[in-house]
C-alpha positions in Angstrom: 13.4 8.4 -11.7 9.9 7.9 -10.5 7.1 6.4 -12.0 5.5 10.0 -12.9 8.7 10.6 -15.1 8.7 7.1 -16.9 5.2 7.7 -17.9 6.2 10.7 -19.3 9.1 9.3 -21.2 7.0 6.1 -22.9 4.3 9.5 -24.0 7.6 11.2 -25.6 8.7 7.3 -27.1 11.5 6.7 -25.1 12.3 3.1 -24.6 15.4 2.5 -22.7 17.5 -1.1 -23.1 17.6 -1.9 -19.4 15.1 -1.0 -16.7 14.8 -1.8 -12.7 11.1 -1.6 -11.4 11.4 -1.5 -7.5 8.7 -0.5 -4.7 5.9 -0.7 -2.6 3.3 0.2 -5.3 2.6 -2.9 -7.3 -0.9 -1.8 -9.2 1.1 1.1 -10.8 3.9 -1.5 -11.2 2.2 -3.6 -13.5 0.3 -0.6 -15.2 3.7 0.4 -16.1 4.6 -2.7 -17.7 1.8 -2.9 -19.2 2.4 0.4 -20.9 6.0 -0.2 -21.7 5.2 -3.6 -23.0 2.0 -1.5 -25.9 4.6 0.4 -27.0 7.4 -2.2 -27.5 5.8 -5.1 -28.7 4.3 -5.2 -32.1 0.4 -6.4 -32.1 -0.3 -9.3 -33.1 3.1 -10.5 -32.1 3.5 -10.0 -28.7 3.7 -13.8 -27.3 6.9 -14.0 -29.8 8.2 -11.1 -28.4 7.7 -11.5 -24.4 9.5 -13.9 -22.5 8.8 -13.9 -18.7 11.9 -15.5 -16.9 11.3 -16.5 -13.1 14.3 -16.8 -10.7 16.5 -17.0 -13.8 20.4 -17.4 -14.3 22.3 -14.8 -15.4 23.3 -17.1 -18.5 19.2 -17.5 -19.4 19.4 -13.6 -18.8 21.8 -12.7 -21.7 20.6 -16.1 -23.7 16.9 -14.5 -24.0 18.1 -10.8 -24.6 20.4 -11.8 -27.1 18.3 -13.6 -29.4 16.5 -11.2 -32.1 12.8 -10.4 -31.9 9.9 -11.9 -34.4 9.0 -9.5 -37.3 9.1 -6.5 -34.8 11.1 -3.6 -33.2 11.7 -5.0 -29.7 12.2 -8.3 -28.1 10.9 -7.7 -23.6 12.5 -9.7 -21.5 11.0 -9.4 -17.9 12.8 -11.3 -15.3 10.9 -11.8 -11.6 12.3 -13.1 -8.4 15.8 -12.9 -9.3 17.9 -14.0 -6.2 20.6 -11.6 -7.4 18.4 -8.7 -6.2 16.6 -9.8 -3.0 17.9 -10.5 0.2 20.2 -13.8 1.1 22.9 -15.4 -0.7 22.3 -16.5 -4.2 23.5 -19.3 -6.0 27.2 -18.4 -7.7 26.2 -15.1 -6.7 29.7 -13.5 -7.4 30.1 -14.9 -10.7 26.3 -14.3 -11.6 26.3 -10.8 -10.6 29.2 -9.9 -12.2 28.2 -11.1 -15.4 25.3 -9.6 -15.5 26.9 -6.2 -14.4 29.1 -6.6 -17.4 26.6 -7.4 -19.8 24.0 -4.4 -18.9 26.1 -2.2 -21.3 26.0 -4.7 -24.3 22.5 -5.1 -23.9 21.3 -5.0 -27.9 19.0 -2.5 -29.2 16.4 -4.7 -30.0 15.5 -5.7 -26.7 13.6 -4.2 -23.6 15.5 -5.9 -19.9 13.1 -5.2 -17.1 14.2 -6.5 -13.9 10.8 -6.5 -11.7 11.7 -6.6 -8.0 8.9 -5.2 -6.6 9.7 -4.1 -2.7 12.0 -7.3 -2.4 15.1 -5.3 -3.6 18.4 -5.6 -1.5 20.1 -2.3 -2.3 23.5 -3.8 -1.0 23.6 -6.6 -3.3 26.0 -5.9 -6.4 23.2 -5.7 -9.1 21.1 -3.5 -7.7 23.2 -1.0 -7.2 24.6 -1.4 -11.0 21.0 -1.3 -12.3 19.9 1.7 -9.8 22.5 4.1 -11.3 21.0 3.6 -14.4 18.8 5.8 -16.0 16.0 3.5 -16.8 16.1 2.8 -12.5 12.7 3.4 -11.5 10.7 3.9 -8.2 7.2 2.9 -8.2 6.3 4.5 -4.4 2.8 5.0 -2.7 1.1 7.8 -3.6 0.5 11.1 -1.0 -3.0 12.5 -1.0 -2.9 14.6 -4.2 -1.7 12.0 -6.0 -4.3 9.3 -4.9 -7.7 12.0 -5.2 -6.3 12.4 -8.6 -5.7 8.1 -9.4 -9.4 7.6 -8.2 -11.1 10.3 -10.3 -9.1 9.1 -13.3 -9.9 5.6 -12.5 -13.3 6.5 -11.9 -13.6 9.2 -15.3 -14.1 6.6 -17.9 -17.3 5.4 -15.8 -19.1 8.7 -16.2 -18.3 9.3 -12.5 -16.6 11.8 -10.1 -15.9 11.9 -6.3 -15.0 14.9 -4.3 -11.9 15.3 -2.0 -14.1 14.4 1.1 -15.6 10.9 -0.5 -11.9 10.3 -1.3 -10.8 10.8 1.8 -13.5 8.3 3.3 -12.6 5.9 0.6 -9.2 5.8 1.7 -9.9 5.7 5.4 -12.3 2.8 5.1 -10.9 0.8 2.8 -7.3 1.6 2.8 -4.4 2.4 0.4 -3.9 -0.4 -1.8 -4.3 0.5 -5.6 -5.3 -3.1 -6.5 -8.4 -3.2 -3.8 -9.3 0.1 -4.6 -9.7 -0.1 -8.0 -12.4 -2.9 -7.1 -13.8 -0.9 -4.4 -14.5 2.4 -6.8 -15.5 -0.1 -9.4 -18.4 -1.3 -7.0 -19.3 2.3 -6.1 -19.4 3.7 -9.4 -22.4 0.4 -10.3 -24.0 1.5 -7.2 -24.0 5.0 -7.9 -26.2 3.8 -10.9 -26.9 7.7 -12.7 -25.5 9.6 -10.9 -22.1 11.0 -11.5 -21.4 12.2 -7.9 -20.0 9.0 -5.7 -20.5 11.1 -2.0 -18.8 10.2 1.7 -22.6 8.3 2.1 -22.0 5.9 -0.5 -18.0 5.0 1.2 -19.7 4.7 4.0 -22.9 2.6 2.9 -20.9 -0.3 0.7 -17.2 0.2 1.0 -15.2 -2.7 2.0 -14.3 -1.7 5.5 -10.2 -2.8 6.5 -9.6 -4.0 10.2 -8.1 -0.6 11.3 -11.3 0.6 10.0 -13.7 -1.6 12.1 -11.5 -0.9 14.8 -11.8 2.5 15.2 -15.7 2.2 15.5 -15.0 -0.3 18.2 -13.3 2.4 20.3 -16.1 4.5 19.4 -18.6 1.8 21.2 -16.1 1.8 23.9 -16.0 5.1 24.7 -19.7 5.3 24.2 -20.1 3.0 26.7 -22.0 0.8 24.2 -20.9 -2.8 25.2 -22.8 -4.8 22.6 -21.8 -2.8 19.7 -17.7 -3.1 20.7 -18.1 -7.1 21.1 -20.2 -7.1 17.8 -17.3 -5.7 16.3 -14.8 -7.8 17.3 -16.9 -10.9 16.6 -16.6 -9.5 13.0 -12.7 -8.5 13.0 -12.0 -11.9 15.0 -14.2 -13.8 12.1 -12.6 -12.2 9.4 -9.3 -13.8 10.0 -7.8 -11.0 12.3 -5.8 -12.0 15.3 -6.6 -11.1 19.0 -2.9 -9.9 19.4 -2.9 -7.9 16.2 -6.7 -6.4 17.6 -5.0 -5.6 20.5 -2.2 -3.7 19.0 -4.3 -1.5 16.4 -6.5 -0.5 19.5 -3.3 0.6 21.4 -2.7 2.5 18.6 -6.1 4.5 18.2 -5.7 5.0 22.4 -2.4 6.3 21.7 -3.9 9.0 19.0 -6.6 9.8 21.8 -4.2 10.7 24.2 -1.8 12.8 21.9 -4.9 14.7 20.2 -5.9 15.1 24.0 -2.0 16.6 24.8 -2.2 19.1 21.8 -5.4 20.4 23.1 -4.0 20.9 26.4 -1.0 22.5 25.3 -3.3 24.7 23.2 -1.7 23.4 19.8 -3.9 25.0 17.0 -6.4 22.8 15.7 -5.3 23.6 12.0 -2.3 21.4 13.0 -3.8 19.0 14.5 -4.6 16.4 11.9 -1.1 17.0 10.1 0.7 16.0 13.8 -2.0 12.3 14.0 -1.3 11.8 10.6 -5.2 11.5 9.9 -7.4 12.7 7.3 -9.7 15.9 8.0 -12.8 13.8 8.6 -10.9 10.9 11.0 -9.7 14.5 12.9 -13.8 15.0 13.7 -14.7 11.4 14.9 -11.1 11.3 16.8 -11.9 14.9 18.7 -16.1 12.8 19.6 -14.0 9.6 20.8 -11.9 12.0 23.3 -15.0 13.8 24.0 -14.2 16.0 27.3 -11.3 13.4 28.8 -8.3 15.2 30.1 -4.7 13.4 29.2 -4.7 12.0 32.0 -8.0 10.2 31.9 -6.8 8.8 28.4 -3.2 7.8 29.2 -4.3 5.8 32.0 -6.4 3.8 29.2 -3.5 3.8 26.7 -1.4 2.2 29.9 -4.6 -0.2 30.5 -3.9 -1.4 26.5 -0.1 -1.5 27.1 -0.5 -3.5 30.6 -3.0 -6.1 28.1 -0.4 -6.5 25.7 2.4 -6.9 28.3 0.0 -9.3 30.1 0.1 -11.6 27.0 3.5 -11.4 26.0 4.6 -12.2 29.5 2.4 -15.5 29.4 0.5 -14.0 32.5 -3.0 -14.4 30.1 -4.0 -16.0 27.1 -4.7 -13.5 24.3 -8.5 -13.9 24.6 -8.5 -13.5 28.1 -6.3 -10.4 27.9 -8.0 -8.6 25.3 -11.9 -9.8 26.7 -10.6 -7.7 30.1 -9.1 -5.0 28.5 -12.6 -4.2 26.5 -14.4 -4.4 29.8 -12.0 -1.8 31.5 -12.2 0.6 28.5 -15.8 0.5 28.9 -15.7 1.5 32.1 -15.8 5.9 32.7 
């Protein structure tokens, strides 16, 4: 199941014996077990009741299910970085997982197994596939649009605030898709709001945390503006923040790339409605992508998309040092 319907099970009060918590999403993740973990453990007791087992045995496994919880319903056992569910060869591996497989069924009704594997889970292995074809298997993925407008306003409800689809978007776009740094992000824009209840696109745009891709795509901006001084400013700040010059190099290929394809679907007279859907960009990223290609045919921008590919060639070939390659390749993008 997904994580929408094991929400909806702990609202209806269904505990299952045995679950498997896998994917990309790890804020909703540990929401989740959080939740589970309110409704199974009885307050006041719940350090009695919780044991956290890391890289475990399967012997530790069925020792700490097995034993009977303190003066409440449910004992949770939540077991991390078990090697019997990620990739490479485990310790006794055979013996290990097929114990375990054995004992899933026998698991006693006074305890709550969560297997936590995050997005580290080997599919192949032997205990994964027992635990996914049960029912308490659940997929903790990363949320599509609607679902991530609707996370942000519910995050952002209990602070008196709201954003619209638009700021959402922004939000998104500048500071990326991560649950856990967005939650800080909206956090800071709902203080800065101050009283009002509408966070708008200005605000984003004003404090927001903004992610590499982000700076990077107002560097191409300054590049095809022809504003020199701007595009080196910007990757003076990417370059200080930790960012590599090859990685720099790569996420500009990319937005050259989006240039020249937005640039063939206008030439090909694709309708605009289906343009955004076909870059994979948000409504607003659509607008500043059309300004970047201003009036350049394809051909104008594929020869600066091969100008990015010949740079990163260039480097991997040892023909220039990444500083060199990726200094050049600036100065040729700035020129018309």
């Amino acid at each position: 199941m997904d994580q929408w319907a094991f929400f909806d099970e702990l609202k209806a009060g269904t505990v299952r014996q045995v679950y498997l918590f896998y994917g990309p999403e790890a804020f909703i993740r540990r929401s989740a077990l959080e939740r589970l973990q309110r409704l199974t453990l009885a307050p006041g007791l719940e350090e009695l009741n919780l044991t956290v087992l890391q890289s475990p045995g399967a012997q530790q496994i069925v020792e700490s299910c097995e034993t009977l919880p303190m003066m409440g319903g449910y004992r949770v056992i939540v077991v991390r970085d078990c090697a019997l569910l990620a990739s490479g060869k485990a310790k006794d591996e055979a013996e290990d997982g097929a114990a375990l497989c054995d004992y899933l069924p026998r698991v006693p009704g006074t305890t709550c197994l969560i297997f936590d594997a995050g997005d580290a889970l080997d599919k192949r292995k032997r205990l994964s596939q027992a635990l996914l074809k049960l029912p308490g298997a659940v997929s903790f993925d990363a949320l599509d649009d609607a679902r991530l407008w609707q996370w942000m306003n519910q995050t952002l409800r209990p602070l008196g605030k709201r954003m619209d689809r638009a700021a959402c978007e922004r939000l998104a776009f500048t500071s990326g898709r991560d649950l856990t740094a967005l939650y800080q992000e909206l956090q800071k824009l709902a203080a800065y709001a101050g009283e009002r209840e509408e966070i708008g696109a200005e605000d984003v745009e004003r404090i927001a945390t903004h992610t590499a891709e982000c700076t990077v795509f107002a560097m191409v901006d300054a590049l095809c503006e022809g504003r020199a001084r701007e595009a080196f400013r910007l990757l003076g700040v990417l370059l200080q923040g930790g960012e590599q010059r090859l990685g720099i190099l790569a996420m500009i290929t990319r937005q050259y790339r989006q240039l020249a394809y937005l640039a063939e679907l206008r030439a090909r007279r694709v309708p605009q409605a289906q343009w955004a859907k076909r870059l994979a960009v948000p409504p607003f990223a659509l607008t500043r992508l059309s300004r970047q290609a201003g009036r350049r045919t394809f051909e104008e921008l594929r020869a600066k998309l091969d100008l990015c590919v010949r740079a990163d060639y260039d480097v991997k070939s040892g023909a220039l040092r990444e500083d060199a390659a990726l200094d050049r390749l600036m100065l040729r993008l700035l020129e018309n």
